[in-house]
C-alpha positions as CSV (number, residue, x, y, z in Angstrom):
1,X,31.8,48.6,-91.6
2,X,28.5,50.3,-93.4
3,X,27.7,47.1,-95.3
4,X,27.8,44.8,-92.2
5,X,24.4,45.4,-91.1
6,X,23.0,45.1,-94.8
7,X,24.9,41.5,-94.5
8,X,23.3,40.3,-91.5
9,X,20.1,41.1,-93.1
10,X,20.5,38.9,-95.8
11,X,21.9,36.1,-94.4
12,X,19.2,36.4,-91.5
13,X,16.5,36.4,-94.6
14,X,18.6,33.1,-96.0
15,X,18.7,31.5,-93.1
16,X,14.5,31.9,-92.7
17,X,13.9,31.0,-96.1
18,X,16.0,28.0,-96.2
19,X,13.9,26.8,-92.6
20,X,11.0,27.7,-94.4
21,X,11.5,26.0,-98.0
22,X,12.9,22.4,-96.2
23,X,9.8,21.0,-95.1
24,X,8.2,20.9,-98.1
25,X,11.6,19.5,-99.8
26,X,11.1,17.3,-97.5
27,X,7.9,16.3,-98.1
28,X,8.2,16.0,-101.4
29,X,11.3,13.4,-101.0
30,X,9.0,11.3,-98.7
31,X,6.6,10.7,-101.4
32,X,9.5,10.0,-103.7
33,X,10.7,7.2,-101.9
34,X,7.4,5.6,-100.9
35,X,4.4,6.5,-102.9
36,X,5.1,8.6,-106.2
37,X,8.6,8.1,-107.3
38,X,9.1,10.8,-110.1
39,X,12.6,9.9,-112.7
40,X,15.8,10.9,-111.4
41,X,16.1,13.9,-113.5
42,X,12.7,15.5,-112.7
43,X,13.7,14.7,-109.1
44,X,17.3,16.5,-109.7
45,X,15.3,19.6,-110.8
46,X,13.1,19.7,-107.9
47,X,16.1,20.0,-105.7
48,X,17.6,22.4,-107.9
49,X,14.8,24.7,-108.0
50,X,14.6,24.8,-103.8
51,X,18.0,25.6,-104.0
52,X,17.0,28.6,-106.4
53,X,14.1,29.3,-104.1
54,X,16.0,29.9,-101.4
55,X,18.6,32.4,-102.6
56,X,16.0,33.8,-105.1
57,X,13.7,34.3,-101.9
58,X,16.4,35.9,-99.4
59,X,17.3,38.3,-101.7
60,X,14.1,39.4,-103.1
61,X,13.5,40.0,-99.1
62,X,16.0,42.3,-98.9
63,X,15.8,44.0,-101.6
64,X,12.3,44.3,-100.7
65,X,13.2,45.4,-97.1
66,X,15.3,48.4,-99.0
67,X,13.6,49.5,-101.6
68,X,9.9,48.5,-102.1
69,X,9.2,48.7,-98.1
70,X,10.6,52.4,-98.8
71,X,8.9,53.5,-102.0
72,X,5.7,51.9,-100.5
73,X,6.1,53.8,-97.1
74,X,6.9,57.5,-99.2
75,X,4.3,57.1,-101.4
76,X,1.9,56.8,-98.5
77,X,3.0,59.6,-96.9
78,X,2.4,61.6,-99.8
79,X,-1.0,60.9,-100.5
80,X,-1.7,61.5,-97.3
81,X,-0.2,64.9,-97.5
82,X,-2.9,66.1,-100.5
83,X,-5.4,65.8,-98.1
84,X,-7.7,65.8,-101.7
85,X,-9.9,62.8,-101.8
86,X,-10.1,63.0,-105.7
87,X,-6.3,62.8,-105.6
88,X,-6.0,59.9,-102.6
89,X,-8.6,58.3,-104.7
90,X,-7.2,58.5,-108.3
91,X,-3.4,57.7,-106.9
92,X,-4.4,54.7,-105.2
93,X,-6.0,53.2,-108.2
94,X,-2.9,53.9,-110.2
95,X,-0.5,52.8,-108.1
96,X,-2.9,49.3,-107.3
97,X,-3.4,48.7,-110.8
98,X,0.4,48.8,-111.7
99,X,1.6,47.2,-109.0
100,X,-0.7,44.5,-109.6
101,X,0.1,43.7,-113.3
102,X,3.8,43.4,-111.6
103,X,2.5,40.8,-109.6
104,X,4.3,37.6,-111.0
105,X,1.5,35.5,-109.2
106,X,-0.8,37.1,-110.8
107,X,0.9,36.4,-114.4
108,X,1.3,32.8,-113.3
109,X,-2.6,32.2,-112.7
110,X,-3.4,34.1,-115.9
111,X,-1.4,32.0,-117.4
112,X,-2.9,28.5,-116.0
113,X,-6.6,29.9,-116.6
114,X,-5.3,30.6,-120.7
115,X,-4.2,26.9,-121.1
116,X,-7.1,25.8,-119.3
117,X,-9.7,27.1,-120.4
118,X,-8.5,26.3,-124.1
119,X,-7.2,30.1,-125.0
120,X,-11.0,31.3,-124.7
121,X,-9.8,33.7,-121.7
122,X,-6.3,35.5,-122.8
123,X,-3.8,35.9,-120.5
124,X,-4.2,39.6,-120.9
125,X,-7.6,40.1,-120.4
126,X,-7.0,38.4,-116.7
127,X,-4.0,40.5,-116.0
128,X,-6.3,44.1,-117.1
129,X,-9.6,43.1,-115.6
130,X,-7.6,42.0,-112.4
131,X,-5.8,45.1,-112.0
132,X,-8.4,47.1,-112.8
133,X,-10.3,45.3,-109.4
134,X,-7.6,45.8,-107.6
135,X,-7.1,49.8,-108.4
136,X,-10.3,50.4,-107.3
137,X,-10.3,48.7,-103.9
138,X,-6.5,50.1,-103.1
139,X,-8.2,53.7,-103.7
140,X,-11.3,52.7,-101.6
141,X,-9.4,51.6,-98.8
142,X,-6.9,54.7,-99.2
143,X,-9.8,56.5,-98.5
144,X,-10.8,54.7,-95.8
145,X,-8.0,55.2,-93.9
146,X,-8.3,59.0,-94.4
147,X,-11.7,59.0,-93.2
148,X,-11.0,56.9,-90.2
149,X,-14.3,54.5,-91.3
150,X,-14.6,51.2,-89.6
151,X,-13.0,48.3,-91.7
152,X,-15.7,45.6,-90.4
153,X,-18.3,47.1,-92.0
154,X,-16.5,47.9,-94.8
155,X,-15.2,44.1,-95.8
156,X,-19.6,43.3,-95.0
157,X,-20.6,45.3,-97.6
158,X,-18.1,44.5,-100.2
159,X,-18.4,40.8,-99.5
160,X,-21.9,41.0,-99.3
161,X,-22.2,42.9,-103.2
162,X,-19.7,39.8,-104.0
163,X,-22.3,37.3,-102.7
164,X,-24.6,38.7,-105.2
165,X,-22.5,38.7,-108.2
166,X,-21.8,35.4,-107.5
167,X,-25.4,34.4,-108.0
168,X,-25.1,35.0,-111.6
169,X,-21.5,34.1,-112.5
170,X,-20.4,30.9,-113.8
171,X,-19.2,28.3,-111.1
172,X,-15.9,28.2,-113.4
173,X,-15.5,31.8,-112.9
174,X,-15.9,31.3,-109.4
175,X,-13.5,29.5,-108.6
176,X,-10.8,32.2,-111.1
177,X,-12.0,35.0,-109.6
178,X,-11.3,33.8,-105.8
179,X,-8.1,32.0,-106.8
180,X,-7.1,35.8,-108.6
181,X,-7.9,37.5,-105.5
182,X,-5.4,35.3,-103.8
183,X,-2.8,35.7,-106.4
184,X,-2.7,39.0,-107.0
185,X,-1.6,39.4,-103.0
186,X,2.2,37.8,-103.7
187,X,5.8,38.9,-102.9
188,X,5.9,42.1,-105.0
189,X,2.3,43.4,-103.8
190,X,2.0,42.7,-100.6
191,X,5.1,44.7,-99.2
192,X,4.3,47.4,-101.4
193,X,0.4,47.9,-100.3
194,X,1.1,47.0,-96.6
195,X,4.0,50.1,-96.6
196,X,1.6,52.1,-98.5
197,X,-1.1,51.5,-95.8
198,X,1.5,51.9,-93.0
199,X,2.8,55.2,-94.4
200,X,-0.9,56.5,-95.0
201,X,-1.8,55.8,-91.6
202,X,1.0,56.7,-89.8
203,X,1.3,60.0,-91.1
204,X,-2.8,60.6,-90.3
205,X,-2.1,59.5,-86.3
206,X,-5.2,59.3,-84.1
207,X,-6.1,56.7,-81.7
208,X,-6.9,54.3,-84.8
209,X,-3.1,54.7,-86.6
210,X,-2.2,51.3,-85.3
211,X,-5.1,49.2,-86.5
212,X,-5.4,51.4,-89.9
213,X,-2.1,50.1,-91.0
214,X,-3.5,46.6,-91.6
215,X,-6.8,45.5,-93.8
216,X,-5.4,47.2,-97.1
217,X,-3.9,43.9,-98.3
218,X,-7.1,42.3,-97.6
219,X,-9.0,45.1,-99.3
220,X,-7.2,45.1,-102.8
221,X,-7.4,41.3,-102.7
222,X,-11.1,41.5,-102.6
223,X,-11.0,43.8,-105.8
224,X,-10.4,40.7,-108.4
225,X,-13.4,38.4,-107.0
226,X,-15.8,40.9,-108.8
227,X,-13.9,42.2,-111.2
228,X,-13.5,38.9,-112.9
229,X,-17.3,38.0,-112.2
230,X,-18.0,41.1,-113.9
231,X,-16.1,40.1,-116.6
232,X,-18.1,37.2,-116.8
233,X,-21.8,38.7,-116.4
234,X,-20.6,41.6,-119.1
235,X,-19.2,39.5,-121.7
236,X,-21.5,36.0,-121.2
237,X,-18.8,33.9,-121.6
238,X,-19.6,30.1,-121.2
239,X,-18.9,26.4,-122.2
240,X,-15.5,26.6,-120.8
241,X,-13.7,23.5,-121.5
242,X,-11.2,22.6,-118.9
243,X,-7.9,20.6,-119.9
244,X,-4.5,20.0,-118.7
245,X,-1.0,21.3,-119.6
246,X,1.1,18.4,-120.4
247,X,4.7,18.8,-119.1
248,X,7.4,17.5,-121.1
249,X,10.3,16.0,-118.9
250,X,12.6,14.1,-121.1
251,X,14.0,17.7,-121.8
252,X,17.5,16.7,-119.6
253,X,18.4,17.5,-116.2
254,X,19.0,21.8,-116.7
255,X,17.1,21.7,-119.8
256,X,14.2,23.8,-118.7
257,X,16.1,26.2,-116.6
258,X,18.1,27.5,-119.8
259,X,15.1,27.6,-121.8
260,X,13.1,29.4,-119.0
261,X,16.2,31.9,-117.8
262,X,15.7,34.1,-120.6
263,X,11.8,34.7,-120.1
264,X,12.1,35.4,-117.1
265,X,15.0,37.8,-117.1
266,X,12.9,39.4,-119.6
267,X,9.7,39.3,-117.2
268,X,11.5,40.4,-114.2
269,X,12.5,43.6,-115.6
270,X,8.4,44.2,-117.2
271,X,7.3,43.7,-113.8
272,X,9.5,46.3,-111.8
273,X,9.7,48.8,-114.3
274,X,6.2,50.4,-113.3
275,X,7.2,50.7,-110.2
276,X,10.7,51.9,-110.9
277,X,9.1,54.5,-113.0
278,X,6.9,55.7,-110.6
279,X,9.4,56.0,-107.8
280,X,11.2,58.3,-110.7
281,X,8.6,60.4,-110.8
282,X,7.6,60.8,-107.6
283,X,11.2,61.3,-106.4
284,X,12.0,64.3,-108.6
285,X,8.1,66.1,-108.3
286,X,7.7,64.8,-104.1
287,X,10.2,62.8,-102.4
288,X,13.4,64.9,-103.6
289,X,15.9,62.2,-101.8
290,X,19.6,62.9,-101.0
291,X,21.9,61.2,-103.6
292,X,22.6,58.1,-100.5
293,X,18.9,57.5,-99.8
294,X,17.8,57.3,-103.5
295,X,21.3,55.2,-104.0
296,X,19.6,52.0,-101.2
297,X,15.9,52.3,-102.7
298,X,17.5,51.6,-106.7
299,X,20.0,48.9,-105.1
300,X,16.8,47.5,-103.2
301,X,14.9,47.3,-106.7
302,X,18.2,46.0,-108.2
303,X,18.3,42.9,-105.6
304,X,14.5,42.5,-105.9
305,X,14.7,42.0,-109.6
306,X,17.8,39.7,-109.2
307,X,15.8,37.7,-106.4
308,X,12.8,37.7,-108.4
309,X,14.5,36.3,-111.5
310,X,16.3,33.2,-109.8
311,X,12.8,32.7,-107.9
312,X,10.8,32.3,-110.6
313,X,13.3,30.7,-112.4
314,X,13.2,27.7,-109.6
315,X,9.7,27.8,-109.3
316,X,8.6,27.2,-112.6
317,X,11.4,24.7,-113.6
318,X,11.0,22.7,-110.4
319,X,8.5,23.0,-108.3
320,X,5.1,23.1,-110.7
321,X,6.8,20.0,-112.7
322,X,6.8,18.0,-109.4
323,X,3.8,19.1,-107.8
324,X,1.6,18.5,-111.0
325,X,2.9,14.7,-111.0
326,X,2.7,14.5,-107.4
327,X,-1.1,15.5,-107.3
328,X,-1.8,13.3,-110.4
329,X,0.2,10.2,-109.0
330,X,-1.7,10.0,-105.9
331,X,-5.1,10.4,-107.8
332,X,-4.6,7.6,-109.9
333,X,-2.7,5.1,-107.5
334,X,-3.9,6.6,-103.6
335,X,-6.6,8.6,-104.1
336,X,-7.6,8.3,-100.5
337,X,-4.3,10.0,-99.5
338,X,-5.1,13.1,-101.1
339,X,-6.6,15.3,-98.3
340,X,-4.0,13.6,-96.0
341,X,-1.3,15.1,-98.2
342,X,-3.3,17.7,-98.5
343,X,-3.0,18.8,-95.2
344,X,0.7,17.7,-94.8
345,X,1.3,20.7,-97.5
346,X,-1.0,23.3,-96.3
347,X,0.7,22.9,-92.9
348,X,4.0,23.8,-94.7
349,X,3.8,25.8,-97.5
350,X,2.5,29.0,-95.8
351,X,6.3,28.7,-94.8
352,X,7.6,29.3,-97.9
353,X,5.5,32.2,-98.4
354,X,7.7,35.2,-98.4
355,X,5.1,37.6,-98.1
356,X,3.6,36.2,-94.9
357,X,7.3,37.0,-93.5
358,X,6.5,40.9,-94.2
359,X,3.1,40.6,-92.3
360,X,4.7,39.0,-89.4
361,X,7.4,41.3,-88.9
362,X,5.3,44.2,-89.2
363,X,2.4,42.8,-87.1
364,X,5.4,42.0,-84.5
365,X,7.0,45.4,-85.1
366,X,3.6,47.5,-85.1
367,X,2.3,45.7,-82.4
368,X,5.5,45.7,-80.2
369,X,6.1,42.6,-79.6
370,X,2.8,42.3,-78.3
371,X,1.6,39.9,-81.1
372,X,4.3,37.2,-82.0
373,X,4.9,35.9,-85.3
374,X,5.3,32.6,-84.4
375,X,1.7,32.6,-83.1
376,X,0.6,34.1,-86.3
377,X,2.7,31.4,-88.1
378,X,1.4,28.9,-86.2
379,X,-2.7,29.7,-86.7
380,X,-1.5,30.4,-90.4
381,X,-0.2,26.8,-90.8
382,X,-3.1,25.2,-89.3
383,X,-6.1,27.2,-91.5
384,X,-4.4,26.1,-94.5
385,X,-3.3,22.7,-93.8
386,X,-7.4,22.7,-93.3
387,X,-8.0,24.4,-96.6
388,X,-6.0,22.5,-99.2
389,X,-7.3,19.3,-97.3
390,X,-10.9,20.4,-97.8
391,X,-9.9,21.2,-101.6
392,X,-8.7,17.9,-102.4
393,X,-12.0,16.7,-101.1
394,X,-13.6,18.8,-103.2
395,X,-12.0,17.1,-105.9
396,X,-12.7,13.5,-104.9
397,X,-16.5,14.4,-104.0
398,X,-18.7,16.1,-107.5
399,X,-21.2,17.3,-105.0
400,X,-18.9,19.2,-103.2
401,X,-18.8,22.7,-104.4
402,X,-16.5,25.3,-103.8
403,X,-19.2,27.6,-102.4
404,X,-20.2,25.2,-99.9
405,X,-16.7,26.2,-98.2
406,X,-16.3,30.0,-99.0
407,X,-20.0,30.7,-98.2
408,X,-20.0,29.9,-94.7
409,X,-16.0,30.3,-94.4
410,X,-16.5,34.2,-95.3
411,X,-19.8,34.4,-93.4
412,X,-18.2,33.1,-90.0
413,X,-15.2,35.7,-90.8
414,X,-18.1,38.6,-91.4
415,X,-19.2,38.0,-88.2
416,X,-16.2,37.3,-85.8
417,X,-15.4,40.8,-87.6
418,X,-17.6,42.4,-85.1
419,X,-16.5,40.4,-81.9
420,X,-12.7,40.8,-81.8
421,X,-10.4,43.5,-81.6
422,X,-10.5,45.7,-84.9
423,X,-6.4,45.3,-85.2
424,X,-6.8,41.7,-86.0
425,X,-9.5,42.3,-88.9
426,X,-6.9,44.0,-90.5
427,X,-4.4,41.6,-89.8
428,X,-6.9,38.4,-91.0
429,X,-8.0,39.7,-94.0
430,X,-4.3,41.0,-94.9
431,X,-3.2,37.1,-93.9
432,X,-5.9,35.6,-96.2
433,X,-3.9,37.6,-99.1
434,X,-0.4,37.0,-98.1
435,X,-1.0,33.0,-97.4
436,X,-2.0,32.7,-100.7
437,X,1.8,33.6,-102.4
438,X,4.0,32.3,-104.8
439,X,4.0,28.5,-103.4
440,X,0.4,28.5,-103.5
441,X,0.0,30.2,-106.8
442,X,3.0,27.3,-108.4
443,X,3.0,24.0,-106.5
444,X,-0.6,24.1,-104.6
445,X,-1.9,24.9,-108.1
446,X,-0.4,22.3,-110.1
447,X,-1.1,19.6,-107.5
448,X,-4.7,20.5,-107.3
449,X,-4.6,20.2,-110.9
450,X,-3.1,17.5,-111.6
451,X,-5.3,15.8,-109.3
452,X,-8.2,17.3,-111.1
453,X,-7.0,16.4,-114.2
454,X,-6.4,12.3,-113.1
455,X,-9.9,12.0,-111.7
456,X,-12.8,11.0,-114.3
457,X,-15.5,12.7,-112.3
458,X,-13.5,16.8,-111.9
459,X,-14.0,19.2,-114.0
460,X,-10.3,21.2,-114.0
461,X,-11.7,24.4,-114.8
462,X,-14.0,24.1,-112.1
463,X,-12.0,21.4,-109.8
464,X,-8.7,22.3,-110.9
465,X,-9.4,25.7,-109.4
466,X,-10.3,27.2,-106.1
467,X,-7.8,25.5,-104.0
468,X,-6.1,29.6,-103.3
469,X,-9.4,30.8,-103.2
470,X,-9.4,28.1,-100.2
471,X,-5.9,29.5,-98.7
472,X,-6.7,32.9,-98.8
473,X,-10.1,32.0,-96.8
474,X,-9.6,30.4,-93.9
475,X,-6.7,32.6,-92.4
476,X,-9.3,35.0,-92.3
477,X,-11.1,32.8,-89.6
478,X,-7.8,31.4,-88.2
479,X,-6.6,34.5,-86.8
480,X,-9.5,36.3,-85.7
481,X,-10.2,33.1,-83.9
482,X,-7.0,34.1,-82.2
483,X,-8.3,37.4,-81.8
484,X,-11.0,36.2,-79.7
485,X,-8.3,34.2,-77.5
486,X,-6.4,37.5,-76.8
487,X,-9.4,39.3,-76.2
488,X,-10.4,36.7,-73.5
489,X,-6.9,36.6,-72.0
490,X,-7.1,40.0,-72.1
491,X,-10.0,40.5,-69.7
492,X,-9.1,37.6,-67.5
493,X,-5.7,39.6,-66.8
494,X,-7.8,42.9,-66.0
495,X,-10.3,40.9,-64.2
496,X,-7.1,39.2,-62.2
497,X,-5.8,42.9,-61.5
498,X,-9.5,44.3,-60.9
499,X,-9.3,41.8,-58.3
């Protein structure tokens, strides 16, 4: 029975999704039935677009666990067999920038920032300069795998030339350049750059293999934050107006899933032909797979673009409808509730995320066994709960900026950098880019900006924004907090045996 194995995978990734993607339907129900009751119809939707989620989810998973895991893995290995920094260098940018114009997070935000800031910034120019950012720090960190330098210092001197850039940006350009690094770190990159990093680093051994095959993640996600600002000091754009998409629900119950299908079957296919072009070429010139092995990579891409489609598909017709009228309901009628609610979604959305499932199992697998997922999971849920809690305050409160979180947020994870064991740097950084998925980038997003848009006193270019940027922090502090908990458990234990 060859295909019985492949079977158990998927219903295994089903099952997870489906345990993942029921709190929030849950939670979204609740308010339903006691404080924001949405019509019938937009409620029907909602439902039907979890139900999407879920299968659209499982098998994007596994296609992703048998083809893009794969690609990302060869590919590693052979730009680590050039042994030609030029080459490591100018490969890595490629295949970052591609990959991360497939990013459908990515197109989602660019698309947000176009309505919201009135069509001044294009959809396009967000997707290029981003990818561009991204390129640049995949080849950087490529490299720094292959000279075996220390990631710590690396992330303080990339965050620190950050800091100063963001002196001169534009506080609205803040906030998009933070919430871009977030995005561009979703369920088509992620698994890609985290195989890449793997194969890179397993294929250059030493005593450091193990800890080298996590940080890349968080490396390419730090790539958009100046890009973007860049953009902004280059160019000297300003007087962005902020405003609201409007959705239009009296469009009946399956309305906007037959208008959307299309587009994103369309989509879909734009974002994985890159990377089904490059595994083409690298195939015939490198790889040179047996007829089988090729056959499971193509079928892997075949099921990711399938699981891609319905995901989306339920995403966009379901869950940003509801969580832009959730976020704007309680604004207008329970404002105080917000960073209770808040919190109630940040615990479970990181759930949902499909790419934090990828970093757990390979922090489990690489680690063997010795770091569980479920602790992960757990420190995961609880920095984010925090984070979209302290963003809906920042909503309610003017003088609350969004600096006056990341600031001191990124500083505290600069310095517990140097005090825990380098593996979970690595794995921090990479779970500040994976938290901030699809689910953030789609109902986190529109419920911040709804919110935004209900209260007189935000600005929703400003306000509206920032709430990933908040994700994709504090998981960087969550788990090397850990880190310093299994460092002193650590010692105890060889202090108990010393003894």
């Amino acid at each position: 029975m060859k295909g019985e194995p492949y079977l158990n995978i998927l219903l295994s990734k089903l099952k997870d999704i489906s345990l993942s993607v029921f709190p929030i339907t849950l939670l979204v129900i609740i308010l339903n039935f006691t404080l924001i009751p949405v019509e019938t119809g937009v409620l029907i939707r909602f439902i039907l677009g979890a139900i999407l989620v879920i299968i659209g989810l499982g098998i994007f998973l596994f296609g992703a666990h048998l083809g893009i895991g794969p690609i990302g893995n060869l590919m590693g290995e052979t730009i680590a067999k050039t042994n030609n920094p030029l080459l490591v260098g100018i490969l890595g940018f490629i295949l970052g920038f591609f990959i991360s114009v497939a990013e459908p997070d990515l197109q989602i935000l660019a698309n947000e920032v176009n309505i919201a800031s009135g069509g001044l910034i294009s959809n396009v120019t967000i997707l290029i300069v981003v990818s561009i950012g991204v390129g640049i720090m995949v080849a950087i960190g490529l490299l720094r795998i292959v000279y075996e330098k220390p990631l710590n210092k690396l992330f303080t001197i990339v965050y620190f030339i950050i800091f100063l850039l963001g002196l001169k940006a534009m506080e609205e350009f803040l906030a998009i350049s933070v919430d871009a690094s977030g995005a561009t770190t979703g369920a088509m990159t992620t698994p890609f750059i985290l195989a890449l990093g793997y194969g890179v680093s397993q294929l250059k051994g030493g005593k450091t293999s193990e800890e080298d095959s996590f940080g890349l993640v968080g490396l390419a996600s730090a790539g958009p934050i100046f890009a973007v600002m860049m953009l902004n000091i280059i160019k000297g754009i300003n007087n962005v107006q902020g405003e609201v998409e409007a959705f239009v629900v009296n469009t009946g119950i399956l309305g906007p899933y037959i208008r959307i299908f299309p587009r994103f079957l369309k989509e879909s296919v734009l974002t994985l032909l890159p990377l089904f072009i490059l595994f083409l070429i690298f195939d015939k010139t490198r790889f040179k797979l047996n007829k089988r092995s090729r056959g499971i990579i193509l079928k892997g891409l075949l099921y990711t673009y399938i699981g891609l489609t319905l995901f989306l598909v339920g995403v966009n017709a379901g869950f940003m409808e509801v969580g832009r009228i959730m976020g704007e309901g309680l604004a207008n009628y329970h404002p105080w509730l917000l960073p209770i609610v808040g919190f109630a979604l940040g615990m479970v959305v990181v759930l949902a995320e499909p790419a934090v499932y990828v970093l757990t199992e390979q922090v489990e697998e690489v680690t063997a066994g010795h770091i569980k997922r479920k602790i992960i999971l757990m420190a995961l849920s609880i920095g984010i709960a925090f984070a979209v809690s302290m963003s809906m305050l920042r909503i309610m409160i003017p003088s609350l900026k969004l600096w006056h979180f990341l600031l001191p947020g990124f500083a505290l994870g600069a310095y517990l950098s140097y005090r825990v064991p380098p593996i979970f740097v690595g794995i921090a950084y990479d779970s500040g880019g994976v938290a901030s998925g699809p689910m953030t980038a789609t109902f986190v997003l529109a419920f911040a900006q709804g919110a935004a848009g209900a209260i007189p006193t935000a600005n929703v270019m400003i306000d509206g924004f920032g709430v990933i940027a908040m994700v994709a922090m504090t998981p960087i502090v969550a788990i090397q907090l850990l880190g310093l908990i299994f460092k002193r458990k650590a010692r105890k234990e060889g202090n108990c045996e010393h003894n």
